[in-house]
PDB file of N, CA, C and O in Angstrom:
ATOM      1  N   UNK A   1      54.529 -35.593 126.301  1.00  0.00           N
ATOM      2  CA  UNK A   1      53.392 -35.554 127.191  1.00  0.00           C
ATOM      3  C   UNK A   1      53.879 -35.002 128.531  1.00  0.00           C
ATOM      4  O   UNK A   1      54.646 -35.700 129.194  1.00  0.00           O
ATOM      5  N   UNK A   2      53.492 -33.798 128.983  1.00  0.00           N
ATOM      6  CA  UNK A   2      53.398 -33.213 130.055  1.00  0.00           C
ATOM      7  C   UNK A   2      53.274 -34.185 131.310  1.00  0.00           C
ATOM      8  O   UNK A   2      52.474 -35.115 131.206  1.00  0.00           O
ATOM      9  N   UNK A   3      54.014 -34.044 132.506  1.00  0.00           N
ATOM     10  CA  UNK A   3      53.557 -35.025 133.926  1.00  0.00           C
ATOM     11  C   UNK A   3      52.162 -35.015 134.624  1.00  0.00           C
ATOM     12  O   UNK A   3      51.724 -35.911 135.346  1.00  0.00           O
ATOM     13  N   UNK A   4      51.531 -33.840 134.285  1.00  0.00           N
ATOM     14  CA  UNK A   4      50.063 -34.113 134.986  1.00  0.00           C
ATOM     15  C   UNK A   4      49.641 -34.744 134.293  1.00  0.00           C
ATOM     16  O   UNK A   4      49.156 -35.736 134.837  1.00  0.00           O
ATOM     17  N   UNK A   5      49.456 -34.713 132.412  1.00  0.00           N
ATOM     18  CA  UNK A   5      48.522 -35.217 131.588  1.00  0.00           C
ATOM     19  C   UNK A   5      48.914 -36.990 131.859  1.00  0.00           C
ATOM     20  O   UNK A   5      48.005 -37.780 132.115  1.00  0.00           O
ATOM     21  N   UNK A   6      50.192 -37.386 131.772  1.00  0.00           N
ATOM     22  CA  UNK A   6      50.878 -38.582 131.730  1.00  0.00           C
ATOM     23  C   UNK A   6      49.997 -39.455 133.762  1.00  0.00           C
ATOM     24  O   UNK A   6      49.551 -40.596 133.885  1.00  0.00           O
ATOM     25  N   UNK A   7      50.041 -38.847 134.394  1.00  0.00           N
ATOM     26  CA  UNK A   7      49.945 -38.842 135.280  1.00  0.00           C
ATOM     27  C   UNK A   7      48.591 -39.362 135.578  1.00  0.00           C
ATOM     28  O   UNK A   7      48.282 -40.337 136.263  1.00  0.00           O
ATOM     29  N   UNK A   8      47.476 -38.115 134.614  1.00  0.00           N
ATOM     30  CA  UNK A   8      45.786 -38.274 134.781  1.00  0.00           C
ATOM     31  C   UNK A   8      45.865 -39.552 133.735  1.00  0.00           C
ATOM     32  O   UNK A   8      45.101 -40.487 133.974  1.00  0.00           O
ATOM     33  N   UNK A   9      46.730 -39.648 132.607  1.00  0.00           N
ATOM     34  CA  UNK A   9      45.949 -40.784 131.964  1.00  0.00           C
ATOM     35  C   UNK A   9      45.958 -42.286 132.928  1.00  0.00           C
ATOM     36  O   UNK A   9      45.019 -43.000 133.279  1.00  0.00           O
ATOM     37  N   UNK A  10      47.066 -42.372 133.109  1.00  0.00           N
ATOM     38  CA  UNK A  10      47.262 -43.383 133.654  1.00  0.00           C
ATOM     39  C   UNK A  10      46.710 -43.785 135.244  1.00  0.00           C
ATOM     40  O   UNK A  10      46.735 -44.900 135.766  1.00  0.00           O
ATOM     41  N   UNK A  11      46.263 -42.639 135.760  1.00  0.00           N
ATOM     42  CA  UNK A  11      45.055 -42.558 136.638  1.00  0.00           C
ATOM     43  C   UNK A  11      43.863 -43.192 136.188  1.00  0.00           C
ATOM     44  O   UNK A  11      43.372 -44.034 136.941  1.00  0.00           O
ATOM     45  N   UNK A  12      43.205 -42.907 134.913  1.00  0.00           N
ATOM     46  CA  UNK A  12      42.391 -43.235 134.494  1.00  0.00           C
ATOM     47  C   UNK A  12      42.510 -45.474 134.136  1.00  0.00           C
ATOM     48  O   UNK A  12      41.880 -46.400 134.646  1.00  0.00           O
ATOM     49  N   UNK A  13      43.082 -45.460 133.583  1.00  0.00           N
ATOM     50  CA  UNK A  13      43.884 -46.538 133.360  1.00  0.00           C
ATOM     51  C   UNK A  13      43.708 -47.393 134.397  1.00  0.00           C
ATOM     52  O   UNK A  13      42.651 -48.022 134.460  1.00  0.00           O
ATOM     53  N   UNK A  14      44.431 -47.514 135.109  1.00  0.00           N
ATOM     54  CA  UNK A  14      44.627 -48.433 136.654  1.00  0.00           C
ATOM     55  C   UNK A  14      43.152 -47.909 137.472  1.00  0.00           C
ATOM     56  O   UNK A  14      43.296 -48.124 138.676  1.00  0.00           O
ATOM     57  N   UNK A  15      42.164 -47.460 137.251  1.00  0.00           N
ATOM     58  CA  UNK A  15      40.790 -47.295 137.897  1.00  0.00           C
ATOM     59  C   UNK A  15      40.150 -48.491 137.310  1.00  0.00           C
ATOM     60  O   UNK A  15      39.543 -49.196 138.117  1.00  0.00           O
ATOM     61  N   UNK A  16      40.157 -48.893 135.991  1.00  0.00           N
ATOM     62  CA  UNK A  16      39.148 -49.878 134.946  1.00  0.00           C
ATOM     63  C   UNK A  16      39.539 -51.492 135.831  1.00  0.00           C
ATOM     64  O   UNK A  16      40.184 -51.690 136.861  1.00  0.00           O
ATOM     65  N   UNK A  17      39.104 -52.070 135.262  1.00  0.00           N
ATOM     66  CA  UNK A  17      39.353 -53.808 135.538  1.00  0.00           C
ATOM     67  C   UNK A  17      40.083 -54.361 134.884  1.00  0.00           C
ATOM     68  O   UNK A  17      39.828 -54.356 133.679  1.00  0.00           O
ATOM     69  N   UNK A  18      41.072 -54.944 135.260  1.00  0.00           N
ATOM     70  CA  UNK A  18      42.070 -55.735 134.345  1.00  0.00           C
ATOM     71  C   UNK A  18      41.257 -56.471 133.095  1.00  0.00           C
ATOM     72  O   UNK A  18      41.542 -56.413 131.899  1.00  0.00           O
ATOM     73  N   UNK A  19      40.499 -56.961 133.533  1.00  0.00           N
ATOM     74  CA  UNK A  19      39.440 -58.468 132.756  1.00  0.00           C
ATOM     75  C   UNK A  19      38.629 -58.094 133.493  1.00  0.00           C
ATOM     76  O   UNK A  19      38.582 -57.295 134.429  1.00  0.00           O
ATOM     77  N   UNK A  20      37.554 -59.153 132.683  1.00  0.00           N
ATOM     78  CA  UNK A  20      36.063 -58.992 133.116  1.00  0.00           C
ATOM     79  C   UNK A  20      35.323 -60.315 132.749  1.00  0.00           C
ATOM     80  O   UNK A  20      34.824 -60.418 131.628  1.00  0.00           O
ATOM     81  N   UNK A  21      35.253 -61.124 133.472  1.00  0.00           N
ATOM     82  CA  UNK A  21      34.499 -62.402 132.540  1.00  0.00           C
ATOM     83  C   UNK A  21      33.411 -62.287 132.653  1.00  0.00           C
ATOM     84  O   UNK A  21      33.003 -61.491 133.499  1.00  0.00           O
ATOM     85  N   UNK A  22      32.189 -63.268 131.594  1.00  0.00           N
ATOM     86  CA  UNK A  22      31.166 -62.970 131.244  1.00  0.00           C
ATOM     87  C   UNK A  22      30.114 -63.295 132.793  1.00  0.00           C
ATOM     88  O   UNK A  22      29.030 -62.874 133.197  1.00  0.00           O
ATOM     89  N   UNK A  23      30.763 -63.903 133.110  1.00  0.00           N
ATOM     90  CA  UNK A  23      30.025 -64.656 135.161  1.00  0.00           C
ATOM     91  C   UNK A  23      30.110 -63.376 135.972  1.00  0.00           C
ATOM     92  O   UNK A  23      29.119 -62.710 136.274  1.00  0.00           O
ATOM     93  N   UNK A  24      31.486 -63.046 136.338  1.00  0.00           N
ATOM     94  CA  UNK A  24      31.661 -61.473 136.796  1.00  0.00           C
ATOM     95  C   UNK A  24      30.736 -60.020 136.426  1.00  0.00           C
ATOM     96  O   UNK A  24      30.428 -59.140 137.230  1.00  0.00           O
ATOM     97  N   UNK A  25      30.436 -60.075 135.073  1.00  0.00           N
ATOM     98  CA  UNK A  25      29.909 -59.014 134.443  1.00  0.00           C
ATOM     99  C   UNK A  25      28.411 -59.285 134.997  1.00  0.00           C
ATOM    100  O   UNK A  25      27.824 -58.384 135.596  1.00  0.00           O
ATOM    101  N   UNK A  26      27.815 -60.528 134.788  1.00  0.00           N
ATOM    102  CA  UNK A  26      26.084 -61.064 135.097  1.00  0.00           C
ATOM    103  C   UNK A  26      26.187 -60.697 136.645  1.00  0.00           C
ATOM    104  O   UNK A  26      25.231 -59.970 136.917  1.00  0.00           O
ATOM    105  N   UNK A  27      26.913 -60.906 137.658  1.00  0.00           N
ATOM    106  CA  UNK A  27      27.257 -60.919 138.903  1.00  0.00           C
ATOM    107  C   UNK A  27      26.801 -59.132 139.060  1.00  0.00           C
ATOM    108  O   UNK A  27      25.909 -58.681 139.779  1.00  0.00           O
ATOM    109  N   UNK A  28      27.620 -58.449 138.252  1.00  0.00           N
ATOM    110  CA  UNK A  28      28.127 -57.048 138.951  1.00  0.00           C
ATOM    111  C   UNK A  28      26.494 -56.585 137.756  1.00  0.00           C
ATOM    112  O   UNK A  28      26.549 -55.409 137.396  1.00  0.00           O
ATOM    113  N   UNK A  29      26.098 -56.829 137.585  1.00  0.00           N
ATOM    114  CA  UNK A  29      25.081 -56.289 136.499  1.00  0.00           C
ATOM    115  C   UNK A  29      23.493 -56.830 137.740  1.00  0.00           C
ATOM    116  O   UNK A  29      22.694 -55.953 138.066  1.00  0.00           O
ATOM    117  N   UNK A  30      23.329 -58.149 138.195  1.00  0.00           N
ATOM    118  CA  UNK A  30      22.484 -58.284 139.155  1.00  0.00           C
ATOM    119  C   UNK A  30      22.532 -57.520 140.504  1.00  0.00           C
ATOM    120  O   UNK A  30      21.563 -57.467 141.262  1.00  0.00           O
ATOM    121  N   UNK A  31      23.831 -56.880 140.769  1.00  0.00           N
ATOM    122  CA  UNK A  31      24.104 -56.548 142.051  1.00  0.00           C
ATOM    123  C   UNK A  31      23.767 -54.382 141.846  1.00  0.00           C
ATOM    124  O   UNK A  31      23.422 -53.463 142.588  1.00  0.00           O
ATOM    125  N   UNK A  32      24.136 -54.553 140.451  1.00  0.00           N
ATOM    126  CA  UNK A  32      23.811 -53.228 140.239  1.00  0.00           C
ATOM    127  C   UNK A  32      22.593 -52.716 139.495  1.00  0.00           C
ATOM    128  O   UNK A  32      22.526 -51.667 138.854  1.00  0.00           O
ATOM    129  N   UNK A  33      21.757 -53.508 139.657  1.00  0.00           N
ATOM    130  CA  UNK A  33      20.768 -53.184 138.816  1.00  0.00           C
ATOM    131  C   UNK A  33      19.789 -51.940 139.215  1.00  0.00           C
ATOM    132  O   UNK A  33      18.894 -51.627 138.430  1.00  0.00           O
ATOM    133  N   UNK A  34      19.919 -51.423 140.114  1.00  0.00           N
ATOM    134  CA  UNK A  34      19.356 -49.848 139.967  1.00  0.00           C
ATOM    135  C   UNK A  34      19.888 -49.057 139.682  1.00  0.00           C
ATOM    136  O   UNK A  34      19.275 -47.990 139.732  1.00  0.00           O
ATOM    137  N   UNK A  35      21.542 -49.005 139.135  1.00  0.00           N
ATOM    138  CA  UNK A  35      22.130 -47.963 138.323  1.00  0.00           C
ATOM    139  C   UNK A  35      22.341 -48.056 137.088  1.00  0.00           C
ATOM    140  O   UNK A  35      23.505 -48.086 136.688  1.00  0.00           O
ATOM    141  N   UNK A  36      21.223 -48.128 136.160  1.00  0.00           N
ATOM    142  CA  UNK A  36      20.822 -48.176 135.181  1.00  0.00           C
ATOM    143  C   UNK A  36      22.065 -47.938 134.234  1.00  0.00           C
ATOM    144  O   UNK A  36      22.386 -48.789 133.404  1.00  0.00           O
ATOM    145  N   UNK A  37      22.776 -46.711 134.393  1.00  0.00           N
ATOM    146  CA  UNK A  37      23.322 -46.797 133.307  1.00  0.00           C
ATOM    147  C   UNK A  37      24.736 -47.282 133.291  1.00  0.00           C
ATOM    148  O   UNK A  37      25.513 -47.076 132.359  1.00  0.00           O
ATOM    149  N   UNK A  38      25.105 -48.142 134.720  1.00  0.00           N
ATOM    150  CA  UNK A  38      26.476 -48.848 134.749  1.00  0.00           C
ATOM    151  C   UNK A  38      25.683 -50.471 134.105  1.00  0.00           C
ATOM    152  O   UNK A  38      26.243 -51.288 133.373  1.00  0.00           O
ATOM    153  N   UNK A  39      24.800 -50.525 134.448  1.00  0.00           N
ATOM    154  CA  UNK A  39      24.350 -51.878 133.877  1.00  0.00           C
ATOM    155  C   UNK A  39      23.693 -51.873 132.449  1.00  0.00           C
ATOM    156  O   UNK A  39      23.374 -52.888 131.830  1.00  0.00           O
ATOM    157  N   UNK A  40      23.525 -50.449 131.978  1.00  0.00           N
ATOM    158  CA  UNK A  40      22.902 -51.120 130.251  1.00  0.00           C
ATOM    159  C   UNK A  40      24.749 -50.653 129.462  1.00  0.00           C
ATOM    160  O   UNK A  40      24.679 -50.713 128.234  1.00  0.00           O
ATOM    161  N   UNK A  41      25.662 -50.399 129.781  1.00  0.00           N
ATOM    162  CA  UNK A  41      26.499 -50.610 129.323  1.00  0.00           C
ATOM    163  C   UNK A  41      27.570 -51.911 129.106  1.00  0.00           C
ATOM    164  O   UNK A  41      28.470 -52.160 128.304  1.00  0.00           O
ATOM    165  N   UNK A  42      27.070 -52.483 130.076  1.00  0.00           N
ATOM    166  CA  UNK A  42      27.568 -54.236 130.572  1.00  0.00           C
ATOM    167  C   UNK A  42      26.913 -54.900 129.661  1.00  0.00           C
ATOM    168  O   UNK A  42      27.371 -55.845 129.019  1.00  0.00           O
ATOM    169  N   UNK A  43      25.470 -54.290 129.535  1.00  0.00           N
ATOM    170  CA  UNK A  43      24.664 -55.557 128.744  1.00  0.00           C
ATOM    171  C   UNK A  43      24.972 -55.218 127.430  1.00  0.00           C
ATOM    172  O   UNK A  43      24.826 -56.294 126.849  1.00  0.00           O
ATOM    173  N   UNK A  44      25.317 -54.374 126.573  1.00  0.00           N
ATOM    174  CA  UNK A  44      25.030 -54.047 125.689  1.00  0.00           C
ATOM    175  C   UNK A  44      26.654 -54.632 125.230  1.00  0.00           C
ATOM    176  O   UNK A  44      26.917 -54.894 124.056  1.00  0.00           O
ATOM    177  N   UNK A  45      27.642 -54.777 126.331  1.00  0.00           N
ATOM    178  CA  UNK A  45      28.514 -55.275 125.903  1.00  0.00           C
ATOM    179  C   UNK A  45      28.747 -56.567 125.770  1.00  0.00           C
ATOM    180  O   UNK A  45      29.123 -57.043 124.699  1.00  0.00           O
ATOM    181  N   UNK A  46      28.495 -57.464 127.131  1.00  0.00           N
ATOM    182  CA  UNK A  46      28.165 -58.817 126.842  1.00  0.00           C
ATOM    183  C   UNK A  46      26.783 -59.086 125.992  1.00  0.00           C
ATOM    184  O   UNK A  46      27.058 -60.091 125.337  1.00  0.00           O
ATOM    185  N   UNK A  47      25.880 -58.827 125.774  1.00  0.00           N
ATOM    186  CA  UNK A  47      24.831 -59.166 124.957  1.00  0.00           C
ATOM    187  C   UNK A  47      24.116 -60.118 125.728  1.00  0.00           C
ATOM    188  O   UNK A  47      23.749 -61.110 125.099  1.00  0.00           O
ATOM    189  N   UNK A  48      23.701 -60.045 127.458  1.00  0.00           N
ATOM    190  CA  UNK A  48      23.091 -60.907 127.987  1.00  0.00           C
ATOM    191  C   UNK A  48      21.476 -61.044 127.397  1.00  0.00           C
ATOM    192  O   UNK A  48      20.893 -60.154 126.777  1.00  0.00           O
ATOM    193  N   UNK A  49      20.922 -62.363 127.745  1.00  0.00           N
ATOM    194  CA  UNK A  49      19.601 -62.121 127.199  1.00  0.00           C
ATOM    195  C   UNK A  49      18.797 -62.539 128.816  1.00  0.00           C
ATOM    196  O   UNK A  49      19.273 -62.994 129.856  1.00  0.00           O
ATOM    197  N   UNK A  50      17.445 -62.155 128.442  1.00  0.00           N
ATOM    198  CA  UNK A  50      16.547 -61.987 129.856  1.00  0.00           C
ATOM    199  C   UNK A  50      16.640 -63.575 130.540  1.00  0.00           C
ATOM    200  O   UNK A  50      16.419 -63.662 131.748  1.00  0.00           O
ATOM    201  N   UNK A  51      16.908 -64.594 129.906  1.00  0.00           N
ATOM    202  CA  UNK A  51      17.285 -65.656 130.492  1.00  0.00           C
ATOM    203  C   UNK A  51      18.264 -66.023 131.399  1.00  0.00           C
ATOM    204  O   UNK A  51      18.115 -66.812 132.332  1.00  0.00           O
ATOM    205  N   UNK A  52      19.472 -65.307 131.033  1.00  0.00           N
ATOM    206  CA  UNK A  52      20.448 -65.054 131.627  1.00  0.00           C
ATOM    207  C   UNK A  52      20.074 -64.769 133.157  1.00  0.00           C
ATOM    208  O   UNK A  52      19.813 -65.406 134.178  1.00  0.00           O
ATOM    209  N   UNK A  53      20.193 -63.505 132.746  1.00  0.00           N
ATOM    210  CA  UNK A  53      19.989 -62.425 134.194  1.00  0.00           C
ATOM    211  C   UNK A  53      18.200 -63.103 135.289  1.00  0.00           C
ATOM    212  O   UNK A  53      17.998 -62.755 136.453  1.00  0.00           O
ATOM    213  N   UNK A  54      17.433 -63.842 134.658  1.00  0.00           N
ATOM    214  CA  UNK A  54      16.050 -64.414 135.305  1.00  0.00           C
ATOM    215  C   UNK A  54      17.086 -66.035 136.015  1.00  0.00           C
ATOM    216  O   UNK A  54      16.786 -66.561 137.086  1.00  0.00           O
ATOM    217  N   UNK A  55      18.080 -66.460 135.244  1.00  0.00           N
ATOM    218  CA  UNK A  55      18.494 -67.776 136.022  1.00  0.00           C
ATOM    219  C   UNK A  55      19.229 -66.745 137.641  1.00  0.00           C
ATOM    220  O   UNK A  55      19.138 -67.075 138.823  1.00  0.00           O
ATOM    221  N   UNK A  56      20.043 -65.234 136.920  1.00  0.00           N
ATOM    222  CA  UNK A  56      21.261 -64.740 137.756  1.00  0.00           C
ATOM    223  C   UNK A  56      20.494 -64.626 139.335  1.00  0.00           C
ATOM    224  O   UNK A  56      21.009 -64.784 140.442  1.00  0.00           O
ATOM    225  N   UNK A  57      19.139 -64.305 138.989  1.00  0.00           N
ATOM    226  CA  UNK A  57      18.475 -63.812 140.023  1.00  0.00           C
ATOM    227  C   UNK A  57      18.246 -62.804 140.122  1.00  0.00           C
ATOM    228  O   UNK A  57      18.479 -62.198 141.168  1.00  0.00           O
ATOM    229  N   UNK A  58      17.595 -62.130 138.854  1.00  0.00           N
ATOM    230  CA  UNK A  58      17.506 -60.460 138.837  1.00  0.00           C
ATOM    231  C   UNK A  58      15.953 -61.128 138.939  1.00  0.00           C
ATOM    232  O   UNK A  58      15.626 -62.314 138.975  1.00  0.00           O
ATOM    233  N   UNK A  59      15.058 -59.805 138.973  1.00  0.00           N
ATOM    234  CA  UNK A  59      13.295 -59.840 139.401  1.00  0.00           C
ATOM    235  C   UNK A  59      13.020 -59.520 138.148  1.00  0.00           C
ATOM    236  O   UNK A  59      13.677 -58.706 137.500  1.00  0.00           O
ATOM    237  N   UNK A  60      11.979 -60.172 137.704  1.00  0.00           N
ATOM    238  CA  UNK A  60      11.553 -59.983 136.612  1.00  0.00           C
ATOM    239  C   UNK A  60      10.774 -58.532 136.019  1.00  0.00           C
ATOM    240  O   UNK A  60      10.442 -58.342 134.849  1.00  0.00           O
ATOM    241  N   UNK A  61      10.669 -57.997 136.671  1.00  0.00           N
ATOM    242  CA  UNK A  61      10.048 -56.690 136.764  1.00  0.00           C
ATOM    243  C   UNK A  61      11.303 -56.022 136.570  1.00  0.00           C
ATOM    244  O   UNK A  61      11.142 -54.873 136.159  1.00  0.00           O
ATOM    245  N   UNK A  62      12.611 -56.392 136.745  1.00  0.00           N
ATOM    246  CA  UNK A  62      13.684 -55.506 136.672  1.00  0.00           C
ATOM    247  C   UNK A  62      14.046 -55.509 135.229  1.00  0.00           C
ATOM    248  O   UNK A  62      14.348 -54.468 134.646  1.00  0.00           O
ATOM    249  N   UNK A  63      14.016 -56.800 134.585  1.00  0.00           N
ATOM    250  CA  UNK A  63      14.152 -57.420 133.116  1.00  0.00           C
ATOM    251  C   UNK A  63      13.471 -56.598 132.386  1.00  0.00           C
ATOM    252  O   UNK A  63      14.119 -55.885 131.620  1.00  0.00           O
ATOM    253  N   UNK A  64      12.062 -56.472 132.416  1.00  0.00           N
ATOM    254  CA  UNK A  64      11.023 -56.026 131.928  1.00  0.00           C
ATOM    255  C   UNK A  64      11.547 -54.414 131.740  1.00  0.00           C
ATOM    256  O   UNK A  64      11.641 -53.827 130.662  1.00  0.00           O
ATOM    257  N   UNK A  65      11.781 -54.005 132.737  1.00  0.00           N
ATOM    258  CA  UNK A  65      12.760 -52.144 132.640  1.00  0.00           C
ATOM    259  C   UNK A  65      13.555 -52.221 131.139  1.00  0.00           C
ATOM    260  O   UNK A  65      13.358 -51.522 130.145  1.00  0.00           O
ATOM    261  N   UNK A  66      14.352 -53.131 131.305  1.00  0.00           N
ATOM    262  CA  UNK A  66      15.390 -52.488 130.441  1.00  0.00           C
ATOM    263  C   UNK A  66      14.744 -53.091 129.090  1.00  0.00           C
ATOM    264  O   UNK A  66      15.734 -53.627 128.592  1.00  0.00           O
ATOM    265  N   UNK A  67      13.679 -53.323 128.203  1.00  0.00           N
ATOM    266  CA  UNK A  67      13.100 -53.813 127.560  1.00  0.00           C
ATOM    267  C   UNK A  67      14.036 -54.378 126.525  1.00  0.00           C
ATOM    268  O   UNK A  67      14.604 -55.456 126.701  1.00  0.00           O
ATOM    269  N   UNK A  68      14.219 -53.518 125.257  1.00  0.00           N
ATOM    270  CA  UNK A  68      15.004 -54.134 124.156  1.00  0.00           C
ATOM    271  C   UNK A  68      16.408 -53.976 124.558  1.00  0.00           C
ATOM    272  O   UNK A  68      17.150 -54.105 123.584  1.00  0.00           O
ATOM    273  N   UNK A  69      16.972 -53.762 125.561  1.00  0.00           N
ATOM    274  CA  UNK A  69      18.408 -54.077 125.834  1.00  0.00           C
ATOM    275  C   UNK A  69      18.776 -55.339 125.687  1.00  0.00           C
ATOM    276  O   UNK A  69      19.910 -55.655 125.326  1.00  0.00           O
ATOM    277  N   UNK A  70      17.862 -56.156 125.952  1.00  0.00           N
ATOM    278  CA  UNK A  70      18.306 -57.892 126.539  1.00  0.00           C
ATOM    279  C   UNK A  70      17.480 -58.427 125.296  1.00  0.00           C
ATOM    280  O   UNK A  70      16.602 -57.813 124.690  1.00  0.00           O
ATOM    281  N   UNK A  71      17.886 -59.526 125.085  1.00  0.00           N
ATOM    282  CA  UNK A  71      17.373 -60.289 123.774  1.00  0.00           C
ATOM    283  C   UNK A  71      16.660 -61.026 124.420  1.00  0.00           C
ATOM    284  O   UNK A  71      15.981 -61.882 123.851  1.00  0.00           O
TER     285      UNK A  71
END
């Protein structure tokens, strides 16, 4: 492996999150909820349901958006 390629991966790498717990993820998913598509990738990974995110303090009108994402 070449030094730029070795270089960009591991760029890539150390950008992500070590961990992610499921509190953190509801947190960064209420806080981001107008960038749609950093938050239906969160959900789709934790599998939050509209209960969840209505205790987290998201607006219900926001719930209602992402329809069959959330159980």
């Amino acid at each position: 492996m070449g030094k730029a390629k070795k270089r960009s991966f591991n760029n890539g790498i150390n950008d992500k999150f070590p961990y992610m717990t499921r509190e953190s993820a509801l947190c960064s998913v209420i806080n981001n909820i107008n960038n749609k598509s950093k938050v239906i990738d969160t959900i789709t990974l934790f599998g939050f349901s509209a209960e969840e995110m209505l205790e987290a303090g998201a607006a219900y009108e926001d719930v209602v958006a992402l329809g069959g994402l959330v159980k």
